[in-house]
Backbone as ProteinMPNN parsed JSONL, in Angstrom:
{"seq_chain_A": "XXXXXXXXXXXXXXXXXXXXXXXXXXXXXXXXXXXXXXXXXXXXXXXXXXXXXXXXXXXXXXXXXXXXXXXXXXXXXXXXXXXXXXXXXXXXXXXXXXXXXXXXXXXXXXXXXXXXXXXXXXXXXXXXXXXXXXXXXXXXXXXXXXXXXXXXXXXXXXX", "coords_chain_A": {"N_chain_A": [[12.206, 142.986, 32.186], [15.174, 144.331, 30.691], [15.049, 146.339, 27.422], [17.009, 145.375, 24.644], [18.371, 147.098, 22.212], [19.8, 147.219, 18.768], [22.132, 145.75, 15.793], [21.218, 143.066, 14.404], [23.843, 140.724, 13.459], [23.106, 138.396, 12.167], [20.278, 136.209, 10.415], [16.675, 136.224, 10.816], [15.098, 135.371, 13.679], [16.189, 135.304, 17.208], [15.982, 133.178, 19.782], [17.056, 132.88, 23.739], [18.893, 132.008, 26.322], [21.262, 134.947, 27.365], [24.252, 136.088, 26.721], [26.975, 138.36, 27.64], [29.314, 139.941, 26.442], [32.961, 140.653, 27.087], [33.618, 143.565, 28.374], [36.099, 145.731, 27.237], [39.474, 145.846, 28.692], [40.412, 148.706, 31.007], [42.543, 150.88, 30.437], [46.039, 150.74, 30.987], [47.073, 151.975, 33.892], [49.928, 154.963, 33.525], [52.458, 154.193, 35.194], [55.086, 154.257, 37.937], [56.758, 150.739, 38.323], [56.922, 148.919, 41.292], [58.166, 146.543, 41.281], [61.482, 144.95, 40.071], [63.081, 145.105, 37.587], [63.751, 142.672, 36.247], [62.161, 141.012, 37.646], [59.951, 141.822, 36.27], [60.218, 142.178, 33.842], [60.556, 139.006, 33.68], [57.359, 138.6, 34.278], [56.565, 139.35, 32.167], [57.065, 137.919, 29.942], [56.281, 135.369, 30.821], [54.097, 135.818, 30.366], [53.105, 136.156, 28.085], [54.165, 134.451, 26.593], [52.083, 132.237, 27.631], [49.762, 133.356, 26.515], [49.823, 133.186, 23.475], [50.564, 130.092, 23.411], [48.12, 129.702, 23.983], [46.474, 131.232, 22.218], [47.34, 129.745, 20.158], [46.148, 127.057, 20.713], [43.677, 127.366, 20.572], [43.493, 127.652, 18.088], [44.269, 125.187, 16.621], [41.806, 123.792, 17.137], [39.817, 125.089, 16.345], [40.274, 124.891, 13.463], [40.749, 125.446, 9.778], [40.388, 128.577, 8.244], [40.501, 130.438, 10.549], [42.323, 128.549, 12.335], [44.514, 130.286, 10.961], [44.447, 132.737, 11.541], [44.269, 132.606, 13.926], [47.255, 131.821, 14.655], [48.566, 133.642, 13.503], [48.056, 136.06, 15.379], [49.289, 134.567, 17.647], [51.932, 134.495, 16.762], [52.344, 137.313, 16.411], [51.85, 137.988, 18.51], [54.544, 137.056, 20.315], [56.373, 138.63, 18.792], [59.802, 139.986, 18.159], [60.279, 142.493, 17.909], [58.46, 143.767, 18.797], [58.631, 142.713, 21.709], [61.426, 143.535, 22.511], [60.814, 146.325, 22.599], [58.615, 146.774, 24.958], [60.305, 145.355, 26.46], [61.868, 148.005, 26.388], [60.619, 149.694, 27.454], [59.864, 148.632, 30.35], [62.056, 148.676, 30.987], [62.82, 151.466, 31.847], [61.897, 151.65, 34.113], [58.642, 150.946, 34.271], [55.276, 149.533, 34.388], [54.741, 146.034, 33.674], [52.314, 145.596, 32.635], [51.423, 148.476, 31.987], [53.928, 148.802, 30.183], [53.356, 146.68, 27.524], [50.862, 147.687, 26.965], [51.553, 150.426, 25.919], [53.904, 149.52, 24.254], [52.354, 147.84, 22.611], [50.443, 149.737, 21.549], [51.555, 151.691, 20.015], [52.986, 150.1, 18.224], [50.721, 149.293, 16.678], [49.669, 151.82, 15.893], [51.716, 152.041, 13.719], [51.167, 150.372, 11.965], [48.365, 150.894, 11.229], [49.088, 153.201, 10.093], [50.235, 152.548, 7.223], [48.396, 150.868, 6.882], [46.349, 149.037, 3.922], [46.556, 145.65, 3.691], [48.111, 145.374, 6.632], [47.321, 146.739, 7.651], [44.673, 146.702, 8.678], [45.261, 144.468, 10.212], [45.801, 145.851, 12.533], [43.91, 145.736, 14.496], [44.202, 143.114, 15.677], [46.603, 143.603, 17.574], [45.496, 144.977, 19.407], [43.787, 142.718, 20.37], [45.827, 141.251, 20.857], [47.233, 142.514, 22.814], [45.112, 142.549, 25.761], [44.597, 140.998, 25.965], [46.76, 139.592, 27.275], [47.416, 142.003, 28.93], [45.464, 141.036, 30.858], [45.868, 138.666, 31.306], [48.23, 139.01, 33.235], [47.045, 140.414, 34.954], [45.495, 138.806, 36.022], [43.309, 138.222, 35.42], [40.42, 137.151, 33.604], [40.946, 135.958, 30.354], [39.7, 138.622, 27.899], [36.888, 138.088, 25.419], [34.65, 135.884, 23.174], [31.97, 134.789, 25.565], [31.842, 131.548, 27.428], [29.616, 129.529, 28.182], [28.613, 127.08, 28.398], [26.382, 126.249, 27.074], [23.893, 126.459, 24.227], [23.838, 130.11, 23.387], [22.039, 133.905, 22.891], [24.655, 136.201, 21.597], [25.427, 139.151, 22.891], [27.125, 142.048, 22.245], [29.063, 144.721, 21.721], [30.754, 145.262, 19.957], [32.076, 143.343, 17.338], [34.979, 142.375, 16.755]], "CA_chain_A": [[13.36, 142.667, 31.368], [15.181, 145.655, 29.642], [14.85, 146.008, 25.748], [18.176, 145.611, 23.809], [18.582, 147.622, 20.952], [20.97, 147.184, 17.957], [21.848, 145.301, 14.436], [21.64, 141.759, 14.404], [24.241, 140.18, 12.148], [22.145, 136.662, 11.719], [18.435, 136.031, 9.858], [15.394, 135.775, 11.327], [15.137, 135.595, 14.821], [17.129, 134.198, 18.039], [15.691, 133.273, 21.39], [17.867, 132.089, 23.971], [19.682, 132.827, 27.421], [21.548, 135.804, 26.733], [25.86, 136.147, 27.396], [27.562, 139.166, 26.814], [30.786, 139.85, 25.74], [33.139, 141.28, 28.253], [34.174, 145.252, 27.879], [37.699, 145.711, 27.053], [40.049, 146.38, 29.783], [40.925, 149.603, 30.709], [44.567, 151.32, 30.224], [46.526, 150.759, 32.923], [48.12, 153.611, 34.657], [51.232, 155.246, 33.261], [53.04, 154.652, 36.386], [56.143, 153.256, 38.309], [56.256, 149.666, 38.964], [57.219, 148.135, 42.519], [59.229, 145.514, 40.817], [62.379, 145.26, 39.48], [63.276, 145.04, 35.869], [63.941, 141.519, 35.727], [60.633, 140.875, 37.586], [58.46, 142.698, 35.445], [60.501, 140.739, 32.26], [59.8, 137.367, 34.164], [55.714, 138.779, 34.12], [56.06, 139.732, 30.907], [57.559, 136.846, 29.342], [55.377, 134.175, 30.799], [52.29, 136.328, 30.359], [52.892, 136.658, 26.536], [53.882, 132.975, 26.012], [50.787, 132.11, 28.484], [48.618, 133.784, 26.011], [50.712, 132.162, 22.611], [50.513, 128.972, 23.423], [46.697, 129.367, 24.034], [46.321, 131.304, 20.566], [47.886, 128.22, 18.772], [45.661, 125.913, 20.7], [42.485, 127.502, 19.67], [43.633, 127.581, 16.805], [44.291, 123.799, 16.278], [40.333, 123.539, 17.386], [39.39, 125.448, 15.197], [40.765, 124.797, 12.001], [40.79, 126.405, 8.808], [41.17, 129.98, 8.345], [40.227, 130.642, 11.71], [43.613, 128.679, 12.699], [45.369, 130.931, 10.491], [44.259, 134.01, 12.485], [44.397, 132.699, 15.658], [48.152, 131.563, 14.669], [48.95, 134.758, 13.363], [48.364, 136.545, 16.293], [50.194, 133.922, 18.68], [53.177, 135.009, 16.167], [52.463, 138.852, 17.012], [52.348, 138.158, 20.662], [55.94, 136.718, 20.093], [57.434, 139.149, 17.77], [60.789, 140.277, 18.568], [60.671, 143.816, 18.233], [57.453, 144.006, 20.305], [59.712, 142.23, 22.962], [61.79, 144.805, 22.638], [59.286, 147.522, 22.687], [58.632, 145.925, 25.903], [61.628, 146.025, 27.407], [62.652, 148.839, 26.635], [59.241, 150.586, 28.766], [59.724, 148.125, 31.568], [63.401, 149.307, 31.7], [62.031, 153.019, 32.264], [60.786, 151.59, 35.497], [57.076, 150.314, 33.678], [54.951, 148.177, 34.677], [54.371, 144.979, 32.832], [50.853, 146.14, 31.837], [51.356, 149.477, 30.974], [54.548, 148.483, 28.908], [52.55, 145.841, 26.804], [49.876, 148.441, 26.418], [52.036, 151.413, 25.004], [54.219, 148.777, 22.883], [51.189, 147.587, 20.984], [49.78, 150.658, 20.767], [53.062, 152.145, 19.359], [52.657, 149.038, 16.638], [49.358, 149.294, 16.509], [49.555, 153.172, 15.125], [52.494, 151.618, 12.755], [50.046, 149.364, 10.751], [47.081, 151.574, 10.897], [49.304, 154.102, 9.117], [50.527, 151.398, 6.339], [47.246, 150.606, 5.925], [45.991, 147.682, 3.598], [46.374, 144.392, 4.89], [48.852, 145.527, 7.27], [46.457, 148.182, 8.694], [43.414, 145.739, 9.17], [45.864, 143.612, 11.599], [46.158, 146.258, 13.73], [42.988, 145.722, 15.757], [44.654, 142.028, 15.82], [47.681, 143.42, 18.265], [44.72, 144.963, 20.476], [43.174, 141.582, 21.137], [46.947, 140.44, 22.136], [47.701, 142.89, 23.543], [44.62, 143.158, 25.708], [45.019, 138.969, 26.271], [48.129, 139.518, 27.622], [47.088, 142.691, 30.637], [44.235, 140.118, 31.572], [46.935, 137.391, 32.133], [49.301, 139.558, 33.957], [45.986, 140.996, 35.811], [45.067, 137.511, 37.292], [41.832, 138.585, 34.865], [39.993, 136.047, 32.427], [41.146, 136.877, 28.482], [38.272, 139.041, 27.055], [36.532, 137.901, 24.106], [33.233, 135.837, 23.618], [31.902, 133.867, 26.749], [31.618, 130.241, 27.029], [28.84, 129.785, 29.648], [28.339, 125.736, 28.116], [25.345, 125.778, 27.002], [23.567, 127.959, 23.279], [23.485, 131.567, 24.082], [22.494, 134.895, 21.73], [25.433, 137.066, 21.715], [25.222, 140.572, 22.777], [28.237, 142.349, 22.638], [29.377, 146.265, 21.264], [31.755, 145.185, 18.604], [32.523, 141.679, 17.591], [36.403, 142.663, 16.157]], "C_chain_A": [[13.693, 143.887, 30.509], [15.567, 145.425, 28.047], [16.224, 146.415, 25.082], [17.928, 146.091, 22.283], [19.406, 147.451, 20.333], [20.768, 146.58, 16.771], [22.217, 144.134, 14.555], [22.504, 141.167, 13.417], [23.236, 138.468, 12.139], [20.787, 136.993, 10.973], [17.528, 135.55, 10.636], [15.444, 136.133, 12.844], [15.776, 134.474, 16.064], [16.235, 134.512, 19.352], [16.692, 133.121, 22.125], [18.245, 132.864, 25.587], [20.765, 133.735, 26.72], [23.758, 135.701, 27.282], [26.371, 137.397, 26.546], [28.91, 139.242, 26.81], [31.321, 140.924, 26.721], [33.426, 142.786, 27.717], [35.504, 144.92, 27.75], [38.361, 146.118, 28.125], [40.52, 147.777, 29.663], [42.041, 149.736, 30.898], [44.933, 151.213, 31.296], [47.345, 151.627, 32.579], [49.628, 153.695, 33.786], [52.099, 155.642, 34.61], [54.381, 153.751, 36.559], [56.09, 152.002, 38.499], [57.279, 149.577, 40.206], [58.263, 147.313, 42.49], [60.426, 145.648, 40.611], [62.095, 144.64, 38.218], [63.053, 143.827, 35.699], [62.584, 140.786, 36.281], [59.308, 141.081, 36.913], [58.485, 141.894, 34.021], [60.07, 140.107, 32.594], [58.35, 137.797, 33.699], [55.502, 138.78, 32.856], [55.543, 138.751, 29.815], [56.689, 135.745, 29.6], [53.764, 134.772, 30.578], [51.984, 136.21, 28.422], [53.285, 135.212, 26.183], [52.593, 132.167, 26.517], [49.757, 132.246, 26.944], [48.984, 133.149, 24.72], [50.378, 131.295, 21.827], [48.425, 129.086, 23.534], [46.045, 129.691, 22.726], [46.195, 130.307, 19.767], [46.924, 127.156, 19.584], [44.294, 125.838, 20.34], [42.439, 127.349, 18.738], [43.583, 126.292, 15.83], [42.539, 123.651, 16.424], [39.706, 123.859, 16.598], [39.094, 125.209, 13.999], [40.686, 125.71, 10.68], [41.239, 127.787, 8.766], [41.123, 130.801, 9.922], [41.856, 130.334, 12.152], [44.32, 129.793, 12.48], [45.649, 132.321, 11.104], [44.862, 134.184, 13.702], [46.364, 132.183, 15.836], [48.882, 132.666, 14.249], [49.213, 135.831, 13.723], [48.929, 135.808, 17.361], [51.719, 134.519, 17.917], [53.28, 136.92, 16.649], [52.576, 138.759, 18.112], [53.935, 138.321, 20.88], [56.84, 137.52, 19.016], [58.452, 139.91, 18.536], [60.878, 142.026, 18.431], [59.555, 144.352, 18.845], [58.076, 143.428, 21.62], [60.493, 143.265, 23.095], [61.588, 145.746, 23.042], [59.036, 147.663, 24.097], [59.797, 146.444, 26.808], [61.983, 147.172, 27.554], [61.72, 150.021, 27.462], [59.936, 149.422, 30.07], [61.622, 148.45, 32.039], [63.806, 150.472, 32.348], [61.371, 152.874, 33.629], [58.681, 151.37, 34.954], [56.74, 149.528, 34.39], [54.488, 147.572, 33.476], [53.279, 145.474, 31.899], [50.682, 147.2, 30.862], [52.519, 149.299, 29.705], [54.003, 147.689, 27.56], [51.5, 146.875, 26.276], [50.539, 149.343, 25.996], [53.008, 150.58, 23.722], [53.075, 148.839, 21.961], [50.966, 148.209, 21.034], [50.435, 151.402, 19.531], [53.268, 151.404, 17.927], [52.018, 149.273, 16.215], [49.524, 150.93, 15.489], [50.458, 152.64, 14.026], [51.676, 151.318, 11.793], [49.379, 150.044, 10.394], [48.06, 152.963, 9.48], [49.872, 153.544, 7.446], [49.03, 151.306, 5.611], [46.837, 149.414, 5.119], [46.042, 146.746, 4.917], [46.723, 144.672, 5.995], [47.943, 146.161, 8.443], [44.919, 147.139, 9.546], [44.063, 144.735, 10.333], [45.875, 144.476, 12.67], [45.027, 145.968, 14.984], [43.538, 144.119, 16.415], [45.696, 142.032, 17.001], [46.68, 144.101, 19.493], [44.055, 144.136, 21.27], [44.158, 141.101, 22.1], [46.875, 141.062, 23.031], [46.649, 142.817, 25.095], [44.306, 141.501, 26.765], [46.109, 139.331, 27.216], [48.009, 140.38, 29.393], [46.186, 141.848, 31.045], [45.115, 139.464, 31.997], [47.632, 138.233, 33.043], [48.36, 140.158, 35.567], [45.844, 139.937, 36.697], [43.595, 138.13, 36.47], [41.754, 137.993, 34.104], [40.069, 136.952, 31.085], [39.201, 137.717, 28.281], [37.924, 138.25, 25.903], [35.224, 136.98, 24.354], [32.848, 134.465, 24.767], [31.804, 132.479, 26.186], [31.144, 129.418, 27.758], [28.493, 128.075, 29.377], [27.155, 125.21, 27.729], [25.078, 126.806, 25.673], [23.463, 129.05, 23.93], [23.201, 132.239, 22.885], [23.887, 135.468, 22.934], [25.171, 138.347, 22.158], [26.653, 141.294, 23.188], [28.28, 144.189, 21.374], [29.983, 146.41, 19.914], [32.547, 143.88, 18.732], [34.546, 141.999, 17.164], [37.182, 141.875, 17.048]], "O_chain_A": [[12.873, 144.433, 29.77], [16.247, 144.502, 27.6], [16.548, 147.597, 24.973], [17.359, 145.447, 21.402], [20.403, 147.417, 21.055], [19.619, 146.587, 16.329], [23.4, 143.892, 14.796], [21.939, 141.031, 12.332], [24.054, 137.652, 11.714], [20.332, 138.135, 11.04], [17.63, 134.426, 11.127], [15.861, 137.248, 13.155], [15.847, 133.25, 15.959], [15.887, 135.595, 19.823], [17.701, 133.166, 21.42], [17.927, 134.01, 25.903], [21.182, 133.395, 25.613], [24.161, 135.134, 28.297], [26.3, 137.552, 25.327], [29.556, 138.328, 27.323], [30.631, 141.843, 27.162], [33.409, 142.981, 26.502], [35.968, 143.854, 28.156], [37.712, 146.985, 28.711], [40.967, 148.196, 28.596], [42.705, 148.879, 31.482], [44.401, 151.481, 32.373], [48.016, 151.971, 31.606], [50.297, 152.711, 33.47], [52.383, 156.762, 35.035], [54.766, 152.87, 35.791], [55.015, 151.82, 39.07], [58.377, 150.126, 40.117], [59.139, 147.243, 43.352], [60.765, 146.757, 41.023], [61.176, 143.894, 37.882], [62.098, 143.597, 34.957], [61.947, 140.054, 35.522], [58.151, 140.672, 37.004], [57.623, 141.323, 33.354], [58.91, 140.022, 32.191], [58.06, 137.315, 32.605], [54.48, 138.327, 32.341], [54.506, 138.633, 29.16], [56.3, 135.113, 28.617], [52.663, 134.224, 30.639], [50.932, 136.197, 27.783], [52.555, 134.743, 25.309], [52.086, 131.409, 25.69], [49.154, 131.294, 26.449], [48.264, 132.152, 24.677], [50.076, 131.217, 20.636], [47.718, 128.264, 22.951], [45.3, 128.916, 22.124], [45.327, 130.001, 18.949], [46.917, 126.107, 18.94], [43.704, 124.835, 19.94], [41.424, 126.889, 18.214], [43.092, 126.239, 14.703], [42.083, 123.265, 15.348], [38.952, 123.089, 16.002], [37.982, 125.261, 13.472], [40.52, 126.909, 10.905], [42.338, 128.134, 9.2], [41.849, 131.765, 10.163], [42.647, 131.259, 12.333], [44.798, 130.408, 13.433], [46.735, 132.897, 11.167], [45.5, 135.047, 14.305], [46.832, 132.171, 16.974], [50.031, 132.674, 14.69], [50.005, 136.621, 13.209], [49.14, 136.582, 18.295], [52.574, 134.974, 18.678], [54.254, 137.502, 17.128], [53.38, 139.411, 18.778], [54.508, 139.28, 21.397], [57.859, 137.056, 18.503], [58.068, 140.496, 19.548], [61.762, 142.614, 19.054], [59.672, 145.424, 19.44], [57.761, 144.034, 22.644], [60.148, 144.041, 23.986], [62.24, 146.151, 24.004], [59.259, 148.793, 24.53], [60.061, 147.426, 27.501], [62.409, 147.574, 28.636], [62.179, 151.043, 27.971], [60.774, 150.053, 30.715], [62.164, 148.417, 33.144], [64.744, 150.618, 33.131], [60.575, 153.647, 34.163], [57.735, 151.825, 35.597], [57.482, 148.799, 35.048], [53.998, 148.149, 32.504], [53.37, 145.693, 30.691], [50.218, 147.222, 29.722], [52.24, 149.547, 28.532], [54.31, 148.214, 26.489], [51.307, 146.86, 25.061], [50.0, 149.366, 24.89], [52.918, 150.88, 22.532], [52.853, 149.536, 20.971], [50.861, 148.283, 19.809], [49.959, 151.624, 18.418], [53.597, 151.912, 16.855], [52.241, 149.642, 15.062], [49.439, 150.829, 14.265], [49.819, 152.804, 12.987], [51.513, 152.038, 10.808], [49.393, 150.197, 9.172], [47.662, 153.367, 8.387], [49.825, 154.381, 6.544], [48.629, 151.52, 4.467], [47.027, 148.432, 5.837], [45.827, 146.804, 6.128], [45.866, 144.374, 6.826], [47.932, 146.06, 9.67], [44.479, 147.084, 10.694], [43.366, 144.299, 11.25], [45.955, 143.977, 13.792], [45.305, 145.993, 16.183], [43.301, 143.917, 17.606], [45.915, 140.958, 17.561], [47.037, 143.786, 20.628], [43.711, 144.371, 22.428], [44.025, 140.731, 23.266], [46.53, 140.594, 24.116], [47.437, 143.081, 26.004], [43.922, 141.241, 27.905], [45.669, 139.056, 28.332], [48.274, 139.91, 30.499], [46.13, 142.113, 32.246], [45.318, 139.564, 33.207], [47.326, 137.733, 34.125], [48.764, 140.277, 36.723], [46.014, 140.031, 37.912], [42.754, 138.526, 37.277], [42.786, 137.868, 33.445], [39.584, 138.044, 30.79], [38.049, 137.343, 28.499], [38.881, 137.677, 25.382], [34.643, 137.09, 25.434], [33.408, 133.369, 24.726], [31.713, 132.171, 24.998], [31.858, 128.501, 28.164], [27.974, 127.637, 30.404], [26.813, 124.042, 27.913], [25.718, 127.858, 25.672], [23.0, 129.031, 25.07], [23.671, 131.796, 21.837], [24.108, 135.348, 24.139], [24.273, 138.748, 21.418], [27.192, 141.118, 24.281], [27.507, 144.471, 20.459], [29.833, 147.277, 19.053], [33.279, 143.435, 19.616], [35.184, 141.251, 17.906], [38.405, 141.825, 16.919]]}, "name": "protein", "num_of_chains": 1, "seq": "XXXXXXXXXXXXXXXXXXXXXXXXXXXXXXXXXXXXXXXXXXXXXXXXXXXXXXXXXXXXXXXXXXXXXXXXXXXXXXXXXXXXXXXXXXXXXXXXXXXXXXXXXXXXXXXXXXXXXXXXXXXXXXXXXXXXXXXXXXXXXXXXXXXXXXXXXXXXXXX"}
């Protein structure tokens, strides 16, 4: 069995079957898409309400401030000038993926340079965004598994 190294956030000690947390997807290509425009919108559009609507339903499960998070980024998925953003790459001949991934990043540098609160959301438009190429991928959202049974965690960076 190989020996995991790192910093436990919890006390004391955890046994357990182990689940790790998936890697982040990588960038997709800065390339042409295949599609046409209004195809790549259609992908876009149901890939980013797809993901949304699932935000807001964790979120109901949840409850508390947790909702508030997980409703806060279903509202960033859906913001109108990331739609935009959006479009206006997948009108450049984009694909779905890579448009979604240079939008939010494009936001994403916005906030971080803002700073405060504003700036701490930004890792918030990497989860969408990130939600969103998985859906469009035909690839399961990242974030932490849910194998049905206790597990420890092992993962790189919980964010």
């Amino acid at each position: 069995m190989p020996e995991l190294r790192g910093v436990g956030i919890g006390l004391g000690v955890a046994q357990g079957p182990v689940a790790r947390m998936a890697e982040p997807l990588p960038p997709p290509p800065d390339e042409q898409s295949t599609r046409s425009v209004e195809e790549e919108t259609a992908r876009v559009r149901e890939a980013v309400s797809a993901v949304a609507r699932e935000l807001e339903e964790r979120g109901e499960k949840a409850g508390g401030k947790a909702r508030d998070v997980l409703e806060a980024q279903a509202m960033m998925a859906e913001d109108p000038t990331l739609e935009q953003e959006v479009d206006d790459r997948i009108a450049k001949g984009k694909t779905g993926e890579f448009a979604v991934y240079d939008a939010f990043a494009s936001f994403r540098e916005q906030l971080t340079a803002l700073g405060g609160y504003l700036g701490e959301r930004a890792a918030d438009l990497d989860d969408v965004a990130q939600r969103v190429i998985a859906r469009l991928r035909g690839l399961p959202a990242p974030g932490v598994p849910d194998p049905g049974h206790p597990f420890v965690l092992v993962a790189k960076d919980l964010a």
